[in-house]
N, CA, C and O atoms as a GROMACS GRO file, in nm:
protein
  548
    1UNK      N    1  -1.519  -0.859  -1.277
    1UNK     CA    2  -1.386  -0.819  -1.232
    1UNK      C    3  -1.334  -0.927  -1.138
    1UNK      O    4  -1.421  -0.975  -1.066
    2UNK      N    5  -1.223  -0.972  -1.125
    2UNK     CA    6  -1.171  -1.084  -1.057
    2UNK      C    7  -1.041  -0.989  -0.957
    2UNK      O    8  -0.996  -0.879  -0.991
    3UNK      N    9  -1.023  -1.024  -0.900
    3UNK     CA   10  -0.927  -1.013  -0.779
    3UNK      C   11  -0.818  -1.074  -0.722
    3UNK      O   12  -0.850  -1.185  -0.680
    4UNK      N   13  -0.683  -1.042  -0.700
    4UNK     CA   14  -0.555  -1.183  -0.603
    4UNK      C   15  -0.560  -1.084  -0.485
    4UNK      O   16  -0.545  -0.963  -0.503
    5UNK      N   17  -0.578  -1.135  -0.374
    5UNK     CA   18  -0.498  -1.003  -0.268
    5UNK      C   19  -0.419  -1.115  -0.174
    5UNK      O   20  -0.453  -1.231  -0.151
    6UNK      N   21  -0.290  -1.037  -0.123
    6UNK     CA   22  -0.170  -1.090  -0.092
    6UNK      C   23  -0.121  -1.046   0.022
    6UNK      O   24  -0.113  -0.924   0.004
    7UNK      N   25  -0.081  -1.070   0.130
    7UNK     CA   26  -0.098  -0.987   0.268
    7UNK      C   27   0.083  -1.019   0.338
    7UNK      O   28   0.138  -1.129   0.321
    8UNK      N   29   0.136  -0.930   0.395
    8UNK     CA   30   0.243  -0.893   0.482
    8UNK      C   31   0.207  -0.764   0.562
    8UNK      O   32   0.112  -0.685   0.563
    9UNK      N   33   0.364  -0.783   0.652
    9UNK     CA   34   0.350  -0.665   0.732
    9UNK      C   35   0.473  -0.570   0.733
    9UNK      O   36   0.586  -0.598   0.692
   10UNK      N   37   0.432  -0.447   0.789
   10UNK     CA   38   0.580  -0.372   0.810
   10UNK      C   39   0.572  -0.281   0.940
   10UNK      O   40   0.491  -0.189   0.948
   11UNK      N   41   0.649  -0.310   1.026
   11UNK     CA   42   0.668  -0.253   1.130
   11UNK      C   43   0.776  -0.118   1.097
   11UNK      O   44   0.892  -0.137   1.060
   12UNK      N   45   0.732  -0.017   1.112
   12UNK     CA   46   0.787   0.135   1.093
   12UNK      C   47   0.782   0.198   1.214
   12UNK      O   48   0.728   0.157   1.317
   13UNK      N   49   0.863   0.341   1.190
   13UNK     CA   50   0.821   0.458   1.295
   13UNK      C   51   0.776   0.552   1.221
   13UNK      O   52   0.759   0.540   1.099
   14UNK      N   53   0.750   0.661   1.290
   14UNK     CA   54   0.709   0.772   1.214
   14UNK      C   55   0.664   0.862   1.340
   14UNK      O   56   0.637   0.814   1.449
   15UNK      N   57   0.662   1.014   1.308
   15UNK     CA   58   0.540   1.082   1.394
   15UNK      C   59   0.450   1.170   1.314
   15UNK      O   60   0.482   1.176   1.195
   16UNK      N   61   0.343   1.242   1.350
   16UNK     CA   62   0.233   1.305   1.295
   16UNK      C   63   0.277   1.456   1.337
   16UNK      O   64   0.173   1.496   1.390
   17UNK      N   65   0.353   1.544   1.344
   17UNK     CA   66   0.344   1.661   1.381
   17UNK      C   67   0.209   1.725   1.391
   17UNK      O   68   0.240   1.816   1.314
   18UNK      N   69   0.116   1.746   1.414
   18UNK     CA   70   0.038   1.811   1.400
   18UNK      C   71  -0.105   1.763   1.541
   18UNK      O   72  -0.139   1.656   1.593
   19UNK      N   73  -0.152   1.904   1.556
   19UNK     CA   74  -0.200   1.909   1.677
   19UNK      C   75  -0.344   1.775   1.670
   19UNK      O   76  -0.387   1.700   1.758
   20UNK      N   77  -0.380   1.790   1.542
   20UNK     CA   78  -0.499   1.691   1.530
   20UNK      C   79  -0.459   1.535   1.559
   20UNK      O   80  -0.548   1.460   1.600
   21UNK      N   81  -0.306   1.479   1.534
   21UNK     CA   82  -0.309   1.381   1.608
   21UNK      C   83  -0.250   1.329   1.772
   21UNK      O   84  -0.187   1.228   1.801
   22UNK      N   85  -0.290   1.425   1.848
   22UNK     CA   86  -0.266   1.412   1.969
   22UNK      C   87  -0.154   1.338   2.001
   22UNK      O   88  -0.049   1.395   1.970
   23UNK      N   89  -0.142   1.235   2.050
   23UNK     CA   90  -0.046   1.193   2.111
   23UNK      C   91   0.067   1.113   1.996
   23UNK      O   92   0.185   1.084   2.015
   24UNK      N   93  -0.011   1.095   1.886
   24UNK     CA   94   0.038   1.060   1.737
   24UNK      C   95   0.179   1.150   1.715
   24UNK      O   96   0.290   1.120   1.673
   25UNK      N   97   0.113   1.290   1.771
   25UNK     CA   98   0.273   1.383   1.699
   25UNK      C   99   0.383   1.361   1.777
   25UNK      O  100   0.449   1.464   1.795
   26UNK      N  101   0.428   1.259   1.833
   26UNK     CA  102   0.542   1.264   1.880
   26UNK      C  103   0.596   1.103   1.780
   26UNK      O  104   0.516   1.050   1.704
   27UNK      N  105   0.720   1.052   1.797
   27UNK     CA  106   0.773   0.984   1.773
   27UNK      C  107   0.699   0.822   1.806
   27UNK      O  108   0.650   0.794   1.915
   28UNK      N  109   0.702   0.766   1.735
   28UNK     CA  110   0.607   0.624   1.755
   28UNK      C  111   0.631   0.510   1.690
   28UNK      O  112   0.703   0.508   1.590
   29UNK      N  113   0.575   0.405   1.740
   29UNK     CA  114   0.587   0.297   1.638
   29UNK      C  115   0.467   0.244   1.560
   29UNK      O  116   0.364   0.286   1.612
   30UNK      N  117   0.451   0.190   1.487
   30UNK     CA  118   0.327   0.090   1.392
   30UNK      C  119   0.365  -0.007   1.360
   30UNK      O  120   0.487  -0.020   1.344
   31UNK      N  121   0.272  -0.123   1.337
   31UNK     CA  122   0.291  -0.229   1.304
   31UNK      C  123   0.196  -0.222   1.176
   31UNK      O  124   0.095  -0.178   1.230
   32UNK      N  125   0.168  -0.236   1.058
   32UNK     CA  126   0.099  -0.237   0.938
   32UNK      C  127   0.095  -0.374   0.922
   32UNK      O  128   0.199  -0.440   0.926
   33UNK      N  129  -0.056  -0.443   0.896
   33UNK     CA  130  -0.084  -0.558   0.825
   33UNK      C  131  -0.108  -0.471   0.669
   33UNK      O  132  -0.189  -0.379   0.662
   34UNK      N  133  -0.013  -0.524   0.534
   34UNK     CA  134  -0.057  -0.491   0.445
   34UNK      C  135  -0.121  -0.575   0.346
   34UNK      O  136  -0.079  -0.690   0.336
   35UNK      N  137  -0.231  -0.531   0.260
   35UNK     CA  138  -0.265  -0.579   0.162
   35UNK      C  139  -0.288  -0.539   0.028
   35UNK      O  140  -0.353  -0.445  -0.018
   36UNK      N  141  -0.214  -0.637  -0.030
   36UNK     CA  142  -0.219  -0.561  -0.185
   36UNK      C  143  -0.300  -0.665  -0.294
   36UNK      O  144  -0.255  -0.767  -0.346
   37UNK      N  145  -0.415  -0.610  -0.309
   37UNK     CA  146  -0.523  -0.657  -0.436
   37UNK      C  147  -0.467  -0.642  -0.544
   37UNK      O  148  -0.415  -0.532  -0.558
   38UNK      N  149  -0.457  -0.728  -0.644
   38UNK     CA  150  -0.481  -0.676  -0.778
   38UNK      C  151  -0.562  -0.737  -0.860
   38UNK      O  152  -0.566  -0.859  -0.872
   39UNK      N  153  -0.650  -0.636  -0.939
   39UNK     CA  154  -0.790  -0.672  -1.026
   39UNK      C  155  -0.773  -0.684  -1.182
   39UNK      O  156  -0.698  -0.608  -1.242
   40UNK      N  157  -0.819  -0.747  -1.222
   40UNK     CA  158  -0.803  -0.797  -1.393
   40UNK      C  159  -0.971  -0.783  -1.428
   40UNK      O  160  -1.065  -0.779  -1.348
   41UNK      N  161  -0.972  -0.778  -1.533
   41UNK     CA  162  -1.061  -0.748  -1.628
   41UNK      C  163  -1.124  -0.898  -1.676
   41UNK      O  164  -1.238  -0.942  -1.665
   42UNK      N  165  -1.008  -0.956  -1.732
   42UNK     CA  166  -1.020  -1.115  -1.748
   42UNK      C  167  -0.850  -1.174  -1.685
   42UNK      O  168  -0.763  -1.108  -1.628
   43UNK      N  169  -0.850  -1.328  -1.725
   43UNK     CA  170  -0.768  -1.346  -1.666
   43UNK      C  171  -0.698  -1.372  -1.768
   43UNK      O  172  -0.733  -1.370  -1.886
   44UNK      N  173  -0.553  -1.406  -1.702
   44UNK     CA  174  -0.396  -1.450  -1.813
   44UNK      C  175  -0.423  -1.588  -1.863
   44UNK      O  176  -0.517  -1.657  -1.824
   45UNK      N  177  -0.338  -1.620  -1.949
   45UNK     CA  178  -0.338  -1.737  -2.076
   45UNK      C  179  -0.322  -1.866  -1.966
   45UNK      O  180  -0.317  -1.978  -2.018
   46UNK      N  181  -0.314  -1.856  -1.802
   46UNK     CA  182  -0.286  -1.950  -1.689
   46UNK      C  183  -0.446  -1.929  -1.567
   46UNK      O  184  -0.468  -1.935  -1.446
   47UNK      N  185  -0.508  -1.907  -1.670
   47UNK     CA  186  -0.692  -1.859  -1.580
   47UNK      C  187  -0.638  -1.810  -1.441
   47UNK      O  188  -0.699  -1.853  -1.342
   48UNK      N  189  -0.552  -1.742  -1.424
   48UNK     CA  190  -0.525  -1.625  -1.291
   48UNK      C  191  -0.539  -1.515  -1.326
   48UNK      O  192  -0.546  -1.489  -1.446
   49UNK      N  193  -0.551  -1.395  -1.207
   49UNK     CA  194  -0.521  -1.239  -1.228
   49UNK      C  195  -0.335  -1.278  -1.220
   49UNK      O  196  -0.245  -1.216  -1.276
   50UNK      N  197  -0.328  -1.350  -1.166
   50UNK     CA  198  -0.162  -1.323  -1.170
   50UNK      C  199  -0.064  -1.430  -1.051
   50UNK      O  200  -0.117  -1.447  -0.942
   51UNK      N  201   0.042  -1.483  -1.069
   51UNK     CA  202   0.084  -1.603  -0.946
   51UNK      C  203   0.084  -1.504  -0.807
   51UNK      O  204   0.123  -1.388  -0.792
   52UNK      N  205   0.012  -1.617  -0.697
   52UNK     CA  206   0.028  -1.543  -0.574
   52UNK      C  207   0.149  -1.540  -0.556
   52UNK      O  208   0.176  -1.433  -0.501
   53UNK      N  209   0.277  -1.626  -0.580
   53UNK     CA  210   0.395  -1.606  -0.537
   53UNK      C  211   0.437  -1.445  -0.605
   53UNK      O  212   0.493  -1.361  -0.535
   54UNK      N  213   0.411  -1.427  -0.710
   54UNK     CA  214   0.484  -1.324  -0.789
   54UNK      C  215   0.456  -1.173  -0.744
   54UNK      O  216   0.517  -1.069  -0.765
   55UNK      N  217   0.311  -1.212  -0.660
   55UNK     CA  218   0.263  -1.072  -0.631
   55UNK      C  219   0.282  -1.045  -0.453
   55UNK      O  220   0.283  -0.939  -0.390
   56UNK      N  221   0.294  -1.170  -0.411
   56UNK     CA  222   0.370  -1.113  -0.281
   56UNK      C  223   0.475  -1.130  -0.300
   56UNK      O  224   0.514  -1.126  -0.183
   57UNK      N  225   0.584  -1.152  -0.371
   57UNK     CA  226   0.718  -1.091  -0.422
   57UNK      C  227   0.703  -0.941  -0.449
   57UNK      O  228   0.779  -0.853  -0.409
   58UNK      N  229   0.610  -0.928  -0.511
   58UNK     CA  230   0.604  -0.781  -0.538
   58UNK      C  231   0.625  -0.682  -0.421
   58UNK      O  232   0.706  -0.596  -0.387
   59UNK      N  233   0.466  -0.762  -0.360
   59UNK     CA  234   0.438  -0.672  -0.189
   59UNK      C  235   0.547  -0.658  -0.119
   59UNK      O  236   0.564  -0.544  -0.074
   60UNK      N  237   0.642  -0.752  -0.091
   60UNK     CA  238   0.787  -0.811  -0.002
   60UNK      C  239   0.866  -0.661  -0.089
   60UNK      O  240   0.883  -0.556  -0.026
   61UNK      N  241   0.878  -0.664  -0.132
   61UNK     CA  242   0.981  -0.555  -0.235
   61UNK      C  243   0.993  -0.403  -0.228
   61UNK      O  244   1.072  -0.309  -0.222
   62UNK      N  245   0.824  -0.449  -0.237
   62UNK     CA  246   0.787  -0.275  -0.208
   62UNK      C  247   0.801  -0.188  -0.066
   62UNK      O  248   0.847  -0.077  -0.040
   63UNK      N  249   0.731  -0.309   0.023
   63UNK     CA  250   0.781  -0.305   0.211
   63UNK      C  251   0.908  -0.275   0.218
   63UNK      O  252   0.945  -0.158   0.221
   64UNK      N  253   1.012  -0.401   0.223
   64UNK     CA  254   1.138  -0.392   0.246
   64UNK      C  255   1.212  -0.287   0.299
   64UNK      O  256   1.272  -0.283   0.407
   65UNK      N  257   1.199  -0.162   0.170
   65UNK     CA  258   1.257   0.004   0.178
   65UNK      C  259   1.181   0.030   0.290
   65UNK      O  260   1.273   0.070   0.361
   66UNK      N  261   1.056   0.042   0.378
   66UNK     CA  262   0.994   0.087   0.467
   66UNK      C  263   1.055   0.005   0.630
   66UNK      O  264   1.084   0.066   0.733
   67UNK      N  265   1.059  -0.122   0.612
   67UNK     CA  266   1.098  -0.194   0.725
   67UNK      C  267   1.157  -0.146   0.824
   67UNK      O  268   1.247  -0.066   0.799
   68UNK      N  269   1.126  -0.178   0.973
   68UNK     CA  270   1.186  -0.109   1.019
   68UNK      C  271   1.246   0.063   1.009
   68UNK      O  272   1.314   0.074   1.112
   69UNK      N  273   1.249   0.136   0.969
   69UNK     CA  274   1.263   0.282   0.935
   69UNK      C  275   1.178   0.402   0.957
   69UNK      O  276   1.066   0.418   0.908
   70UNK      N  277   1.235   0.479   1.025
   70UNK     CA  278   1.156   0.558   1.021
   70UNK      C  279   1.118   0.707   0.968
   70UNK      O  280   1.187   0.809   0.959
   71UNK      N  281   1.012   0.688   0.944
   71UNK     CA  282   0.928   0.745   0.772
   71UNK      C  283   0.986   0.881   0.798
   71UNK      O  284   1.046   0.932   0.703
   72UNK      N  285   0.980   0.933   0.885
   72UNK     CA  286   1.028   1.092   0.922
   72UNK      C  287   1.146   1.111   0.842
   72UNK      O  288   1.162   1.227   0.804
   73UNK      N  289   1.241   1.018   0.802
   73UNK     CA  290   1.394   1.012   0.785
   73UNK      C  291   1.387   0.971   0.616
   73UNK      O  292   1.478   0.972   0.534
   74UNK      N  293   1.258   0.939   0.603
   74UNK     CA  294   1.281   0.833   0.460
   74UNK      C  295   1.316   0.931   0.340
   74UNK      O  296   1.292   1.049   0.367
   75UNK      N  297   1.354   0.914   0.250
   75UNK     CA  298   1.357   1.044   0.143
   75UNK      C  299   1.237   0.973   0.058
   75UNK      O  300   1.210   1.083   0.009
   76UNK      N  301   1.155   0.899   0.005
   76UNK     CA  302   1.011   0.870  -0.041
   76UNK      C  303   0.917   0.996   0.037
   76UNK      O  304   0.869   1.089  -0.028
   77UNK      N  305   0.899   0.979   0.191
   77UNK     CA  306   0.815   1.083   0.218
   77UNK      C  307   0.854   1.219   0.274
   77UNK      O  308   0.811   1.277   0.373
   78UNK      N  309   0.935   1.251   0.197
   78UNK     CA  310   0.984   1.417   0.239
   78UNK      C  311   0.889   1.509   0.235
   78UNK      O  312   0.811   1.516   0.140
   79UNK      N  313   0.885   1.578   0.322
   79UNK     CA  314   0.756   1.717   0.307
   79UNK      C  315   0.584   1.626   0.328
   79UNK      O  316   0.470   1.672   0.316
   80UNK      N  317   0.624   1.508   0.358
   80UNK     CA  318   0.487   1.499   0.407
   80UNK      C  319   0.449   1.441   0.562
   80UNK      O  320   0.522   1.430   0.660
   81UNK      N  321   0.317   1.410   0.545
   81UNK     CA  322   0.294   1.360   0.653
   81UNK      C  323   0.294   1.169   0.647
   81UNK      O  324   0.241   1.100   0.560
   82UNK      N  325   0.332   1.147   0.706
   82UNK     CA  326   0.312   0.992   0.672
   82UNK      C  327   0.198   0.906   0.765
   82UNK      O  328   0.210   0.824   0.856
   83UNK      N  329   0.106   0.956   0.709
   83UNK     CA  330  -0.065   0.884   0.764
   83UNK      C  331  -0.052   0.745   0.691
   83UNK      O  332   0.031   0.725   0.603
   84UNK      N  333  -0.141   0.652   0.737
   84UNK     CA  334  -0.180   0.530   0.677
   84UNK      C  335  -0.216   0.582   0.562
   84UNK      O  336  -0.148   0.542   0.467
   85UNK      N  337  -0.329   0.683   0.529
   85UNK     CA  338  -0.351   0.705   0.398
   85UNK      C  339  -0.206   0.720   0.285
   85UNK      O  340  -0.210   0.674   0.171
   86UNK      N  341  -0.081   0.793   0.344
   86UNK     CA  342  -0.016   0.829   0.227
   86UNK      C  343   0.092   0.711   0.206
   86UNK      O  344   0.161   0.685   0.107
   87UNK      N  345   0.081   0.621   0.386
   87UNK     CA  346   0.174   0.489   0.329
   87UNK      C  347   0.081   0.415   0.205
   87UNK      O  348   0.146   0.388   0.104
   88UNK      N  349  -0.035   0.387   0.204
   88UNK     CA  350  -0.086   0.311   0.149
   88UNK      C  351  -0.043   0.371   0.033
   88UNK      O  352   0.039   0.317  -0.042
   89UNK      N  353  -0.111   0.519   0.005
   89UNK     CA  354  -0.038   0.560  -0.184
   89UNK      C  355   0.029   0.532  -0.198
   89UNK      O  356   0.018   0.474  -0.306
   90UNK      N  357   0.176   0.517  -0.141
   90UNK     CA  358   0.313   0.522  -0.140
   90UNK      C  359   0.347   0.353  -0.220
   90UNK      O  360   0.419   0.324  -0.315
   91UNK      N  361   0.249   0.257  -0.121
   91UNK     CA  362   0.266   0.096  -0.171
   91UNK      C  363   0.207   0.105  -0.317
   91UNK      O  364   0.282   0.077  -0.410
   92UNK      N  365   0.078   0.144  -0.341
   92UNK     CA  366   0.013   0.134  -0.409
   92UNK      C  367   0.053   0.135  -0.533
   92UNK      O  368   0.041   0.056  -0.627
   93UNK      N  369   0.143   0.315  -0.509
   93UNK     CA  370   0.182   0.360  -0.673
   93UNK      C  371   0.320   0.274  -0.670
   93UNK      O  372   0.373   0.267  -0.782
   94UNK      N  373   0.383   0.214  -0.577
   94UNK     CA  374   0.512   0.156  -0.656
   94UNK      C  375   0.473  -0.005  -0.675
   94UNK      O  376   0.547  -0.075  -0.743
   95UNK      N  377   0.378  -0.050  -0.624
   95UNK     CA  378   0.306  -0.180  -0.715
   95UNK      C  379   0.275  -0.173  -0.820
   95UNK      O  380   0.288  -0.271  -0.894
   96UNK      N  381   0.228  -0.063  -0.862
   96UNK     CA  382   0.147   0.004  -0.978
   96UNK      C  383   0.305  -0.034  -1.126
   96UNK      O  384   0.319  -0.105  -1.225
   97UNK      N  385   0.383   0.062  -1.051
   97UNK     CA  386   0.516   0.028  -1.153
   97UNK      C  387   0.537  -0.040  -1.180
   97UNK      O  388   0.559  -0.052  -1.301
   98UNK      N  389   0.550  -0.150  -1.088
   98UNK     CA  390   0.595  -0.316  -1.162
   98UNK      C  391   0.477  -0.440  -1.201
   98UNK      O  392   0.486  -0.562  -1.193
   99UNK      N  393   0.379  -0.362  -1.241
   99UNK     CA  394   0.228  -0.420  -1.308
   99UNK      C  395   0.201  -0.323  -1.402
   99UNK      O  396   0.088  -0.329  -1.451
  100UNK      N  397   0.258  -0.253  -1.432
  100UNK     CA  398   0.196  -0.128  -1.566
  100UNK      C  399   0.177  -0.217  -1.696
  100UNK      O  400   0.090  -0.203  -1.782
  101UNK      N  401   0.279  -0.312  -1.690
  101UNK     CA  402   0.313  -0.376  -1.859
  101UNK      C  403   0.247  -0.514  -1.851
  101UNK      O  404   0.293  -0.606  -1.918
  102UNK      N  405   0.151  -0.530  -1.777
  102UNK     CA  406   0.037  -0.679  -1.787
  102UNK      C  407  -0.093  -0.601  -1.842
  102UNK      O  408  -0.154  -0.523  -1.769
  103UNK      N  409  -0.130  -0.626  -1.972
  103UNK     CA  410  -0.242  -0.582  -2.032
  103UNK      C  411  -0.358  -0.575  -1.961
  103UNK      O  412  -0.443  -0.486  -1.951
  104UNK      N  413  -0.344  -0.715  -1.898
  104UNK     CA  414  -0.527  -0.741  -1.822
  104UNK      C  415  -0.508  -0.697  -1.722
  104UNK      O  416  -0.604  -0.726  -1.651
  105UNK      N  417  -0.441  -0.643  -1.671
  105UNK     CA  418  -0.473  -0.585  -1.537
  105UNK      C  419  -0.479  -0.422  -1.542
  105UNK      O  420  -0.420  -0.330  -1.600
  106UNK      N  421  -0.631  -0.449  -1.406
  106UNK     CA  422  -0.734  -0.254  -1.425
  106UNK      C  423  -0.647  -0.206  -1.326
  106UNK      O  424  -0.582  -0.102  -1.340
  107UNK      N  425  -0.646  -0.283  -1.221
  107UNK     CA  426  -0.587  -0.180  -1.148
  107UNK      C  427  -0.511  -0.276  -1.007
  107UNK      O  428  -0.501  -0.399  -1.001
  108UNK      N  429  -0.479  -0.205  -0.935
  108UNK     CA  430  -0.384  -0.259  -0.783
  108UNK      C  431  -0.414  -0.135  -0.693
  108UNK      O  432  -0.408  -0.013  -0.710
  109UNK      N  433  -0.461  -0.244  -0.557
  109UNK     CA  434  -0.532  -0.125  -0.458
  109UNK      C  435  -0.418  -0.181  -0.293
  109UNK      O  436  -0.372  -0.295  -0.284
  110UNK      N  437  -0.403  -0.108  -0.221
  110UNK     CA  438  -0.289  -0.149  -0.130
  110UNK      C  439  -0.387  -0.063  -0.039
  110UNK      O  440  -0.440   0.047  -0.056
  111UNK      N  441  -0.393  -0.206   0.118
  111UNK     CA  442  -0.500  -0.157   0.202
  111UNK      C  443  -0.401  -0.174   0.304
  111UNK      O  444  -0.353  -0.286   0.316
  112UNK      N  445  -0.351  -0.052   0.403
  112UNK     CA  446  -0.263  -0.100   0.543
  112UNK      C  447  -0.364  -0.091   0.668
  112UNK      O  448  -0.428   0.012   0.694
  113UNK      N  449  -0.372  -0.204   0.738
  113UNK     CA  450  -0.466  -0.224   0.882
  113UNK      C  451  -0.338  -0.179   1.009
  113UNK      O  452  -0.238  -0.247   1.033
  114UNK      N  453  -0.374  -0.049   1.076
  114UNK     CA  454  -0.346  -0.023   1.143
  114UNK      C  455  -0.396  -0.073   1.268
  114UNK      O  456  -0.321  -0.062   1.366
  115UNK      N  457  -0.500  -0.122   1.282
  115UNK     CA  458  -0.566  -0.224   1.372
  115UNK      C  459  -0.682  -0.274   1.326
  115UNK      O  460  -0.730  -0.222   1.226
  116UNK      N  461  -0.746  -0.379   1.387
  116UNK     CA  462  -0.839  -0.473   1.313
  116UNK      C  463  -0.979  -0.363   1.260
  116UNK      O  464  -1.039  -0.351   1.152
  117UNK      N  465  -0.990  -0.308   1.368
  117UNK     CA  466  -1.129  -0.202   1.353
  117UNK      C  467  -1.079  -0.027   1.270
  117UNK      O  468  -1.155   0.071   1.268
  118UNK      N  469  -0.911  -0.031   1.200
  118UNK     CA  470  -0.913   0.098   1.060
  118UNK      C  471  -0.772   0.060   1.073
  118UNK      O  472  -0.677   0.028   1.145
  119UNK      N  473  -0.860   0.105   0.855
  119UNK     CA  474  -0.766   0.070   0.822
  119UNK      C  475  -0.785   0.196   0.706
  119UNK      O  476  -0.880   0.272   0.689
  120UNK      N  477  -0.654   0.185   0.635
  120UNK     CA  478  -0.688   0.301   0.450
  120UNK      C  479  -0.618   0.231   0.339
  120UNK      O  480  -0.527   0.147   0.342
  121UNK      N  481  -0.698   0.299   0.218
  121UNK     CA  482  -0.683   0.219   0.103
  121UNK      C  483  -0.646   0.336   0.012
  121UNK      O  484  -0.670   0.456   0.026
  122UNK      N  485  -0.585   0.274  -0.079
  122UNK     CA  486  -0.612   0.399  -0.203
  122UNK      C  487  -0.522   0.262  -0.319
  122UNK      O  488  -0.420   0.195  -0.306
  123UNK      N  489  -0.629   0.275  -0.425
  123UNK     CA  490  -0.637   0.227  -0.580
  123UNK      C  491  -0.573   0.292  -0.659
  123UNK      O  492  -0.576   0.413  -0.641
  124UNK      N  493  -0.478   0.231  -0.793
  124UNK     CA  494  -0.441   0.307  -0.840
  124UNK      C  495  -0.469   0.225  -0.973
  124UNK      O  496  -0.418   0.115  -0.994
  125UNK      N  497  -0.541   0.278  -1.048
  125UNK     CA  498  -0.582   0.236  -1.194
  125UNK      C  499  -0.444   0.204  -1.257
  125UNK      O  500  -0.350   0.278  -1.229
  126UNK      N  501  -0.431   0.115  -1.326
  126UNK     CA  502  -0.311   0.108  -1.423
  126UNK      C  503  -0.286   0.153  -1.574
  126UNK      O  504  -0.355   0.098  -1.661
  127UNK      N  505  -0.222   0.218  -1.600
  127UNK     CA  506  -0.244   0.322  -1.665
  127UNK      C  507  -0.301   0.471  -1.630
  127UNK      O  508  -0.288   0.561  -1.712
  128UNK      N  509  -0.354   0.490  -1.523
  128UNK     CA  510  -0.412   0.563  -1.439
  128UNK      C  511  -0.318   0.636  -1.328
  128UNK      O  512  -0.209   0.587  -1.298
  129UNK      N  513  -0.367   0.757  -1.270
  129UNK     CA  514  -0.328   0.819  -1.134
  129UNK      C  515  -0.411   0.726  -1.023
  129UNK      O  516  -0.494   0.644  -1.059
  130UNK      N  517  -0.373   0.754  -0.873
  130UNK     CA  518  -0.440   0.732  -0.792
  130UNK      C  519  -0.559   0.760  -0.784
  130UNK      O  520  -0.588   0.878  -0.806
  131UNK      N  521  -0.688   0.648  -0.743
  131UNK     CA  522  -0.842   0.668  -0.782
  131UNK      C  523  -0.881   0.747  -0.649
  131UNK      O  524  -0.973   0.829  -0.654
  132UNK      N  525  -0.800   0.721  -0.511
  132UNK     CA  526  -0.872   0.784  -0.406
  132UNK      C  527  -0.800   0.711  -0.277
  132UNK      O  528  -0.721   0.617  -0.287
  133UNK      N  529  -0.838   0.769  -0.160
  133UNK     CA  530  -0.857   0.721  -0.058
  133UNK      C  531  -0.975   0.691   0.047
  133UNK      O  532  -1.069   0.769   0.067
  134UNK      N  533  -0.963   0.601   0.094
  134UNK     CA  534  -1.082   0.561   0.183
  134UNK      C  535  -1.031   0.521   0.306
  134UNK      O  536  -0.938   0.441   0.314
  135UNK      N  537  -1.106   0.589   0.436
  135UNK     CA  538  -1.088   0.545   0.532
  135UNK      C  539  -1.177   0.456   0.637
  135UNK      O  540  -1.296   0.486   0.625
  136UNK      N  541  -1.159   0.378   0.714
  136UNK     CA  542  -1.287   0.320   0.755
  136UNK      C  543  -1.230   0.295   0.857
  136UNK      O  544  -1.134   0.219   0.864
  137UNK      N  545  -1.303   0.378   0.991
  137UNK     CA  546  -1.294   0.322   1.173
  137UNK      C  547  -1.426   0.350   1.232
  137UNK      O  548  -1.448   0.324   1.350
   0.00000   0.00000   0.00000
């Protein structure tokens, strides 16, 4: 399996309503380092998974709508909570859209570092639903 991963950031707001994130449930800011992998099976007719320019074009694209904004307000995350875990789905599955129609590629995984020591991921097979989330602090 071969790999490109491609890195930006997006500075958002958001809050956590809920008692489990303490001081989280009020109104806040983040800074997200993001990263978006994508994995091939083999590579294209140019021995890449894919141009780094094309795929942090992608990443740039997908951010953008998030920039600055805050998630509480966004209509993408209505009725939820907006954890690192569900920004990351959120990147993930709309990377996913604009890579569905490249044969060799398995999948695209979008990792946001909320600080150096956690961060969350979640994969989304292509052709596939979301494979999961993972958290690590």
């Amino acid at each position: 399996m071969f790999s490109l991963t491609v890195r930006d950031h997006a500075m958002i707001a958001h809050s956590l309503p809920r008692e489990a994130f303490g001081p989280a449930q009020k109104l806040h800011g983040a800074t997200f380092v993001v990263e978006l992998t994508v994995r091939a099976e083999t590579l294209d007719e140019n021995s890449t998974v894919m141009d780094i320019g094309e795929a942090s074009k992608i990443l740039a694209d997908v951010l953008d709508p998030l920039r600055y904004r805050n998630l509480d307000d966004h209509p993408d995350f209505d009725g939820q909570l907006t954890t690192t875990e569900v920004i990351a789905q959120h990147v993930a599955g709309a990377a996913a859209e604009r890579l569905r129609d490249r044969d060799h590629l398995a999948a695209v995984e979008a990792t946001l570092r909320e600080h150096p020591d956690a961060w969350a991921s979640c994969t989304v097979e292509l052709g596939g639903r979301p494979k999961g989330r993972r958290r690590r602090s």
